[in-house]
C-alpha positions in Angstrom: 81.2 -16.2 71.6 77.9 -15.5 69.9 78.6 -14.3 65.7 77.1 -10.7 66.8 80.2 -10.2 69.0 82.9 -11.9 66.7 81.8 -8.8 64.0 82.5 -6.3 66.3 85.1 -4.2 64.2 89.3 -4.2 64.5 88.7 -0.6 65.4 86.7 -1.2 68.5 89.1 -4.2 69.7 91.7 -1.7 68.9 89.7 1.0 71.2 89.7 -1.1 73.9 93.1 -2.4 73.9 93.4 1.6 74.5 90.7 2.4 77.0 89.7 6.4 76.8 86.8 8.1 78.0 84.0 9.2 75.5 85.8 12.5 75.0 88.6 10.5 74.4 90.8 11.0 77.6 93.3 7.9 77.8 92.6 5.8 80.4 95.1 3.9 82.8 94.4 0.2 84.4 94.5 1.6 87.2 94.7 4.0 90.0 96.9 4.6 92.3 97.7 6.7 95.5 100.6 8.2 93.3 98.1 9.5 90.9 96.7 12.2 93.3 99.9 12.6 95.2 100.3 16.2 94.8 96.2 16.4 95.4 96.4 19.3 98.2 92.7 18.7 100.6 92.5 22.2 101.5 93.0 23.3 98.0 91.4 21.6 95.5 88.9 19.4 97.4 88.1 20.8 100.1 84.5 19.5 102.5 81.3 20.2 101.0 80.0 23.5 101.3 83.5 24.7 101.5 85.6 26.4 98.8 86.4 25.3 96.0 83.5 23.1 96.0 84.5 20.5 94.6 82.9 18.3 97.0 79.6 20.0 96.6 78.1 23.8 97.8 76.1 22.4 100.5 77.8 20.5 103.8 75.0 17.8 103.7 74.2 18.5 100.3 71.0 15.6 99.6 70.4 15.7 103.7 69.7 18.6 103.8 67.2 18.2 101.4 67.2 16.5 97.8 67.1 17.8 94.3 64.1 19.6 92.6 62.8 16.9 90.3 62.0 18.4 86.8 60.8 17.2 83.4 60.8 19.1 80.6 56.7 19.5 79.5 55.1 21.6 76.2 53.6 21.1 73.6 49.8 22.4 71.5 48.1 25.2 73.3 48.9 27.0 76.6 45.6 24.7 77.7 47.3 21.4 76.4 50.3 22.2 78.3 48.4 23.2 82.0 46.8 19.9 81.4 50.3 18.2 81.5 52.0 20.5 84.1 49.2 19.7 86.4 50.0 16.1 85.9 53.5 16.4 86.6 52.4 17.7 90.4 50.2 15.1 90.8 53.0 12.8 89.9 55.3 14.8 92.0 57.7 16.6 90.7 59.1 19.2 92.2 59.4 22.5 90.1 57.9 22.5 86.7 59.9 23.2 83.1 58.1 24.6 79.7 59.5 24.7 76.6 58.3 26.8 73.9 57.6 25.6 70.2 59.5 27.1 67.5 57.8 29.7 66.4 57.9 31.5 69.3 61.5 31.4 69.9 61.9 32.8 66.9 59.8 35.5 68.1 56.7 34.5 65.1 53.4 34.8 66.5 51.2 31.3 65.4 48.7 33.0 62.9 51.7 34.1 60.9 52.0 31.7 57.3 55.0 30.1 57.9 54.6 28.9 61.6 51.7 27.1 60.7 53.0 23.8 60.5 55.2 24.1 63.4 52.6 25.6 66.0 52.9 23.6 69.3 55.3 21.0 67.9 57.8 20.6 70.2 57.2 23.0 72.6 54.2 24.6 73.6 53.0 28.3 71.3 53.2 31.1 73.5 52.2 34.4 71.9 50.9 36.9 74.2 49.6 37.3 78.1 47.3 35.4 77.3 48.7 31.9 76.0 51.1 32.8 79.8 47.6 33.5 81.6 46.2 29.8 80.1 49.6 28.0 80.9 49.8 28.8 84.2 46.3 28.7 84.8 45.4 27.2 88.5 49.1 27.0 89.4 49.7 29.5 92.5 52.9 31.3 90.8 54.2 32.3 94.3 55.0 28.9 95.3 55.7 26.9 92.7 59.7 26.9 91.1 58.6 27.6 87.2 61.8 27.0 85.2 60.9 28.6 81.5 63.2 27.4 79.0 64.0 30.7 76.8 66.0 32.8 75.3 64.1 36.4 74.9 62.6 38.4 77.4 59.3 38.0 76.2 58.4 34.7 77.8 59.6 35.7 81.4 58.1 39.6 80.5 54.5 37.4 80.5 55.3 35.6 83.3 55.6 39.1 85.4 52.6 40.6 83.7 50.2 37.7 84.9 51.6 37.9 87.9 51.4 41.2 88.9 47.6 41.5 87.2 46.8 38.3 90.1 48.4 40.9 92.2 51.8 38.6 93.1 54.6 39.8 94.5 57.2 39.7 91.9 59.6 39.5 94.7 58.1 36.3 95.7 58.1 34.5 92.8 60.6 31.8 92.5 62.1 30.1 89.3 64.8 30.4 86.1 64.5 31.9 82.8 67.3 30.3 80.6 68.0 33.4 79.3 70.9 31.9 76.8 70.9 33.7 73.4 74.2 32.8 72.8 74.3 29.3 72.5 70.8 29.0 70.6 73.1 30.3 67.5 74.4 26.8 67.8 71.4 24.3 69.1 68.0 26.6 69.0 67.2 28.4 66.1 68.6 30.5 62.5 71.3 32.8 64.3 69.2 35.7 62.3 66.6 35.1 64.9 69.2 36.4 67.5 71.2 39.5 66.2 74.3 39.3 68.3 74.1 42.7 69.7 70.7 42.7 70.1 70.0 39.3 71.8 73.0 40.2 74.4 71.6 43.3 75.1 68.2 42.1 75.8 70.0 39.0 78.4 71.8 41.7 80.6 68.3 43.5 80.7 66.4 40.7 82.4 69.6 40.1 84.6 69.3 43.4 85.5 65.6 43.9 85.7 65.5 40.4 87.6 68.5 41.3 90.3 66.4 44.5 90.9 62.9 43.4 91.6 62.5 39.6 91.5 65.5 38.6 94.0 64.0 35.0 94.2 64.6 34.8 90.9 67.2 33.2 88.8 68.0 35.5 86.4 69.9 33.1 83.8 70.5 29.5 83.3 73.5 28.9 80.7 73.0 26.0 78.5 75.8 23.7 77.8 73.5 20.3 77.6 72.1 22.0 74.1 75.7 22.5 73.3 77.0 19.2 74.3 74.0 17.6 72.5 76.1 18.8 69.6 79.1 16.2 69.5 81.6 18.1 71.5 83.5 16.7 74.3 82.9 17.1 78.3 85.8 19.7 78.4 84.5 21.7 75.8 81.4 21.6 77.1 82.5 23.0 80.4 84.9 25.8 78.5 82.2 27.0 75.8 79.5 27.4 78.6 81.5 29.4 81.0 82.8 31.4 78.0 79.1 32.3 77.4 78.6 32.9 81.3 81.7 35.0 81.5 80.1 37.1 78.8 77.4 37.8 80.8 78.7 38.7 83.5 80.8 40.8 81.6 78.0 42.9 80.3 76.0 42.8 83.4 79.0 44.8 85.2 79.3 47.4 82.5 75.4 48.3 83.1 76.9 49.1 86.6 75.7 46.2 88.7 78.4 45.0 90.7 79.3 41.1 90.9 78.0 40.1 94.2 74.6 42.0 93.1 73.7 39.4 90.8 75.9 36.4 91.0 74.4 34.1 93.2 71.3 34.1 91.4 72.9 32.7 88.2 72.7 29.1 87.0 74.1 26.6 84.7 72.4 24.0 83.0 74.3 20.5 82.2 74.6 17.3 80.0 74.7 14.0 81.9 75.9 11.9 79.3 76.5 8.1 78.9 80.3 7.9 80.1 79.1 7.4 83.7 82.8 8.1 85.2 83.3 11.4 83.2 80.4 12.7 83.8 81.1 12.5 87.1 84.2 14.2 87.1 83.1 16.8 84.9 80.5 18.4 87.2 82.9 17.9 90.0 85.8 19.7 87.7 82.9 22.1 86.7 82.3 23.1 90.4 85.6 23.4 91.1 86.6 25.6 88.3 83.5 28.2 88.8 84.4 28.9 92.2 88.0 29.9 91.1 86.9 32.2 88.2 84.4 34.1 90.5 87.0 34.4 93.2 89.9 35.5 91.4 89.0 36.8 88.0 85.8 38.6 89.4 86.9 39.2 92.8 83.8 38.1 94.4 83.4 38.5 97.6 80.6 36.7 98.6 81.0 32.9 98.8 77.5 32.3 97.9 78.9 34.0 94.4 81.6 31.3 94.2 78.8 27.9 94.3 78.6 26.1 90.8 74.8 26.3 90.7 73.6 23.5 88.0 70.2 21.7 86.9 71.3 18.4 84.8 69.1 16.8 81.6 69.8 13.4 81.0 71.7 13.3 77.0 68.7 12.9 75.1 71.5 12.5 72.1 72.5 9.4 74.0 69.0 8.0 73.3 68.1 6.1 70.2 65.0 4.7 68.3 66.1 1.5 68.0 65.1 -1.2 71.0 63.6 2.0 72.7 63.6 0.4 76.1 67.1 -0.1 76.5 66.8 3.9 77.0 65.1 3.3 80.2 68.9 1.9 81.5 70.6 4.6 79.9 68.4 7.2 81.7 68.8 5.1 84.7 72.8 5.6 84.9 73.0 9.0 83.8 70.3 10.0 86.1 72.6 8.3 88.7 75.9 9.8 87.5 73.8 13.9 88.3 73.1 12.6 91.5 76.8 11.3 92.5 78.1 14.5 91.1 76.0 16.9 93.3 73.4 18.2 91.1 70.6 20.4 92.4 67.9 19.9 89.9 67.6 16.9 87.7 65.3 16.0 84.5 65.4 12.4 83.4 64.5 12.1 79.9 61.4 10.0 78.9 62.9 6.3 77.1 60.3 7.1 74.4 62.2 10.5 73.4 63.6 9.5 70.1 59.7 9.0 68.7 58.0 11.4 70.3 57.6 13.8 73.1 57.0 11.5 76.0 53.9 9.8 76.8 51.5 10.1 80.6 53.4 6.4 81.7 56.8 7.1 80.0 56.9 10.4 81.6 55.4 8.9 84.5 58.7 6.1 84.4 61.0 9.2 84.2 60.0 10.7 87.5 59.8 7.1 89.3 63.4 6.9 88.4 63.9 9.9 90.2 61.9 9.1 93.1 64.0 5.4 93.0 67.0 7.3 93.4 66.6 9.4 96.4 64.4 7.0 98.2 65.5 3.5 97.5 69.1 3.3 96.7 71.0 5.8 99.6 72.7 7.4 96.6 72.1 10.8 98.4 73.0 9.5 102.1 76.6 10.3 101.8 77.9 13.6 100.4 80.3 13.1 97.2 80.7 9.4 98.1 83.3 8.9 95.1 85.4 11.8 96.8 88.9 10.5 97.1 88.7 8.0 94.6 92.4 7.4 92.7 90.2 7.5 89.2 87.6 10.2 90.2 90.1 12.9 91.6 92.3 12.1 88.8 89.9 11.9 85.8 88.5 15.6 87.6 91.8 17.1 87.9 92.5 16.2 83.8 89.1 17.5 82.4 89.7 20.8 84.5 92.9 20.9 82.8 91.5 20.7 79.7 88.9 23.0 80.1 90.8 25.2 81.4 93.1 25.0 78.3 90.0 25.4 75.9 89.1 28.6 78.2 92.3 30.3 77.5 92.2 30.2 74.5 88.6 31.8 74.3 90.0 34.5 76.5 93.0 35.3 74.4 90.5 35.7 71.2 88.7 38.4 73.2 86.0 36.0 75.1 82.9 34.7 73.5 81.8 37.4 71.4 84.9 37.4 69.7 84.6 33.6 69.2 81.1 34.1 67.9 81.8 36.5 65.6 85.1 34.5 63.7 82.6 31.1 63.5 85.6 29.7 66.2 83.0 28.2 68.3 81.0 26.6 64.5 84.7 24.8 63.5 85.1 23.0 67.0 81.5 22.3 66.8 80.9 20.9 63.3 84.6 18.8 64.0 83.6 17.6 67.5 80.0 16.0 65.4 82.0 14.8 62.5 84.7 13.2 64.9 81.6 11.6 66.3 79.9 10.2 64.1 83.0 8.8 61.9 84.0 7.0 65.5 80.4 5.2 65.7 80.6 4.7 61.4 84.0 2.9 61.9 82.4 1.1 64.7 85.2 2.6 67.0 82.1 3.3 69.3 79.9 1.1 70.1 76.2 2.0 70.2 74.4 -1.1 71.6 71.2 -1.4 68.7 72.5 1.0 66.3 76.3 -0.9 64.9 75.9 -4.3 67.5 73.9 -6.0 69.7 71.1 -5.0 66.7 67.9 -6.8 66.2 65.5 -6.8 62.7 63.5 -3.7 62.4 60.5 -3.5 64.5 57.6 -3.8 62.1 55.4 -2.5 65.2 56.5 0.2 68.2 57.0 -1.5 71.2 55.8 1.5 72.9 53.1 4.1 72.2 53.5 7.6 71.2 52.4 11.0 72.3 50.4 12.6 69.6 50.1 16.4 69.6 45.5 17.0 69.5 45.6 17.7 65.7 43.1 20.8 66.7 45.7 22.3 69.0 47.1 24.0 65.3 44.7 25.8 64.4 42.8 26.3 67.5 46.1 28.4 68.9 45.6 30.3 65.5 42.1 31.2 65.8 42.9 32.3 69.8 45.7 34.6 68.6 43.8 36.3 65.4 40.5 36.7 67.8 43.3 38.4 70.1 44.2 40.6 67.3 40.8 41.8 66.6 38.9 42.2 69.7 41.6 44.2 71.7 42.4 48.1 72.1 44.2 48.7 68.9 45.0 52.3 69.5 46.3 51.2 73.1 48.3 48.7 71.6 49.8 51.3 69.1 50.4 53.5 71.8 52.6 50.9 74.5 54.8 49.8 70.8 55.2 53.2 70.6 56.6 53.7 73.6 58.5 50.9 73.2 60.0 52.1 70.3 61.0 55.1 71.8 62.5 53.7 74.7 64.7 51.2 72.2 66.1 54.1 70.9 67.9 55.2 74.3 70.9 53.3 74.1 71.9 49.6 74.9 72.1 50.5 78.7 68.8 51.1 78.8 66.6 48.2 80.0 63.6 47.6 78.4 61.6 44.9 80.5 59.1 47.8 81.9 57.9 48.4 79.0 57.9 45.7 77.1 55.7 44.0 80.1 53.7 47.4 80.1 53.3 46.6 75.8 52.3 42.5 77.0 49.0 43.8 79.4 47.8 46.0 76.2 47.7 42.7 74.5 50.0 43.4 72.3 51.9 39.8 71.1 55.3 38.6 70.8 56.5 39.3 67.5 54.9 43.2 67.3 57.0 43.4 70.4 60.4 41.7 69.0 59.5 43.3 65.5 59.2 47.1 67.1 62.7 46.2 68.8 64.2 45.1 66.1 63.5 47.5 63.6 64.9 50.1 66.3 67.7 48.2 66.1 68.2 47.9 62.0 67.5 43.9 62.3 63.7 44.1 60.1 64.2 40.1 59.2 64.4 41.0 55.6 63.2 38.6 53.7 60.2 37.2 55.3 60.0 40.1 57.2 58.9 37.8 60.1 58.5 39.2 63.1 58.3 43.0 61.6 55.5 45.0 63.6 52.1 45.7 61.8 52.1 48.7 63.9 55.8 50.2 61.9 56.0 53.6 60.9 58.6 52.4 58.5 
């Protein structure tokens, strides 16, 4: 037995003399037939495409065809990031995925002072139609799946506007808008960037506007892998993600749209973490769950209303710096634990992820792991090939008890608003992370290269890193203040205006016309967030960030 080993603490020996799951579910030897005896087929499992789901909502599920192969790509200009999108199809992905630096989720246009230093780090700057007219540049919009990861209307409100001026059909155009304010209080951004009230508001109008005219579209993509990233556990993750979904929905019916209108065109997005088994279960438990909650709390009728629709990211949280290429084995299994649990779109995170955003090859690595997947190993030539497994049906049936638990308790609070609004959902949160990280301190969890198996610090990266063009900065500046000064002023003041006057009719009225109408004028994201938010009594005092230079206030 090598020294490493013998230091392993008394609490991990102790651990494993009590086995448990990474949320901590205890853990038998093993299964039996006795453990699933009251396991009904019909009922709780069911065949693939069959209700409840658990099985999966297709019959052949990866036969038929398999998942849309994603990776997450942004970063400089709107240019920078065509470059890289345009790689990915060469590469061959299947549907493409932006993410948006933070200044523009935060609804702060790049020239502004304080996003200086943060303009197209992490995510690509996206100010007006014309950052969306440069990022999409060459792609044909009607037949590619564009999966914008967002939480304001703004972003998908460009997306429409360039589209309709290459005279699209909006009907035609396929894709997902995250549309998720509530969780990015928790995982995106200062919660004073998303007003409560406000931010809900502004998700049931792109669900609406979205259900009416773009019926390819998916018109929201509920985050729990940004809330999992967080510490919590895979039960929690299930329950605080459907508590956000069930919020939506919730305010979506009380605009008047009824649930089979817009259900099936909703979508969930999901962690795959490292515990390969409950992972597993949890998307099966997750599937499972959904379908019940549509049937019998929303009375759906429409079994394409009932399917547990989910994209999975890999746990980028799960990936460290240390010995970087062991992350290419940890992508590998949780890549593989999606595809065993029925996932229809999949990003693999890039090994390097923990340095930098990803490199051409270490992007390149994530997508051949995809490809290895579906065309190498026959994960995909047996739908839900762990069905009927003592440990899998078991381990699903606990973490849909839990869940289910966690849910209740939401519900009895007043659902997710309610929750929000008494910090419930910051307490589990901030007790899940410290319960977390004591486990790894103690050495109760064992992170191979961060408390064993560790090597001397590399003086050199073993791997290269992807470096952001250090003109990108100031070159997005200069685009958006030469924006600002060549276009129609007074038409610009005119479509706020209108705006304006159209946020002042009451929560149930949508605003996506005429904030797209406010987008061909040239007028930018924050003078479009600013004029709705003073509407709304939200200015951003202080900094007054996002404040419209075209107020009358």
């Amino acid at each position: 037995m090598s020294a490493e080993i013998e230091k392993l603490t008394e609490a991990y020996l102790e651990r494993v003399k009590r086995p448990m799951t990474w949320s901590g579910i205890p853990l038998k030897e093993m299964y039996k037939p006795e453990d699933i005896k009251d396991l009904d087929y019909p009922k709780y499992l069911g065949d693939a495409g069959e209700y409840p789901y658990t099985r999966g909502i297709y019959s052949n599920m990866y036969r038929g065809r398999f998942w849309t192969t994603r990776e997450v790509c942004g970063f400089g200009t709107p240019a920078d990031t065509n470059k890289w999108l345009k790689f990915q199809m060469g590469e061959g992905v299947g549907g493409l995925n932006v993410i948006f630096d933070l200044p523009s989720e935060m609804g702060v246009d790049s020239d502004h002072p304080l996003a200086a230093t943060d303009v197209g780090l992490g995510g690509v700057a996206l100010c007006s139609i014309k950052d969306m007219d440069e990022l999409t540049e060459g792609i044909p919009l009607d037949k590619v799946s564009f999966s914008l990861i967002s939480a304001d209307p703004i972003t998908l409100a460009s997306y429409v506007a360039v589209a309709q001026n290459r005279e699209v059909n909006i009907a035609k155009l396929m894709g997902t808008i995250q549309n998720e304010p509530l969780h990015s209080r928790y995982c995106a951004a200062d919660p004073a960037c998303y007003p409560l009230d406000l931010s809900y508001k502004l998700a049931v109008d792109i669900i609406e506007y979205c259900t009416r005219y773009m019926p390819r579209w998916v018109t929201g993509n509920v985050n729990l892998y940004n809330l999992r990233e967080t510490g919590i556990t895979a039960a929690q993750e299930i329950a605080f993600g459907f508590a956000f979904a069930m919020a939506h929905i919730d305010g979506t019916l009380k605009r008047g749209l009824k649930i089979d209108e817009f259900a099936k065109r909703r979508a969930f997005y999901c962690s795959a973490h490292i515990d390969f088994f409950e992972e597993i279960a949890k998307l099966r438990a997750a599937r499972r769950m959904w379908a019940k909650i549509m049937k019998d709390k929303y009375h759906a009728q429409d079994p394409e209303s009932w399917k547990f629709r989910f994209a999975v990211h890999t746990a980028g949280c799960s990936l460290i710096y240390q010995q970087p290429l062991n992350n290419i084995i940890r992508v590998a299994y949780e890549a593989l634990a999606a595809v065993l649990a029925g996932a229809q779109s999949l990003h693999a995170c890039s090994f390097d992820e923990p340095i930098a955003l990803p490199t051409e090859e270490s992007q390149r690595l994530a997508v051949r792991t995809q490809q290895i997947l579906a065309y190498e190993t026959g994960v995909g030539n047996v739908v839900d090939p762990l069905g009927g497994s003592y440990f899998v049906e078991s381990l699903t049936n606990k973490i849909e008890e839990e869940a289910s638990k966690i849910l209740e308790e939401i519900e009895k609070m007043g659902g997710a608003l309610e929750a929000i609004k008494t910090q419930w959902f910051d307490r589990q949160i901030d007790a899940a992370s410290l319960r977390y990280q004591k486990e790894i301190d103690s050495g109760e969890r064992i992170i191979v290269g961060v408390n064993a198996f560790t090597v001397p610090p590399e003086k050199e990266r073993p791997v290269g890193a992807h470096r952001v063009p250090p003109e990108s900065a100031q070159l997005q500046i200069g685009n958006v203040e030469k924006l600002k000064s060549t276009r129609d002023q007074n038409k610009v003041r005119l479509v706020l205006e209108k705006l304006r006057q159209d946020s002042g009719k009451g929560e149930n009225f949508n605003l996506m016309p005429a904030i797209i109408e406010a987008l061909k004028a040239y007028a930018t994201r924050s003078e479009i967030l600013g004029t709705i938010r003073e509407v709304y009594g939200y200015p951003y005092d202080p900094l007054e960030l996002v404040k419209s230079p075209f107020s009358t206030h």
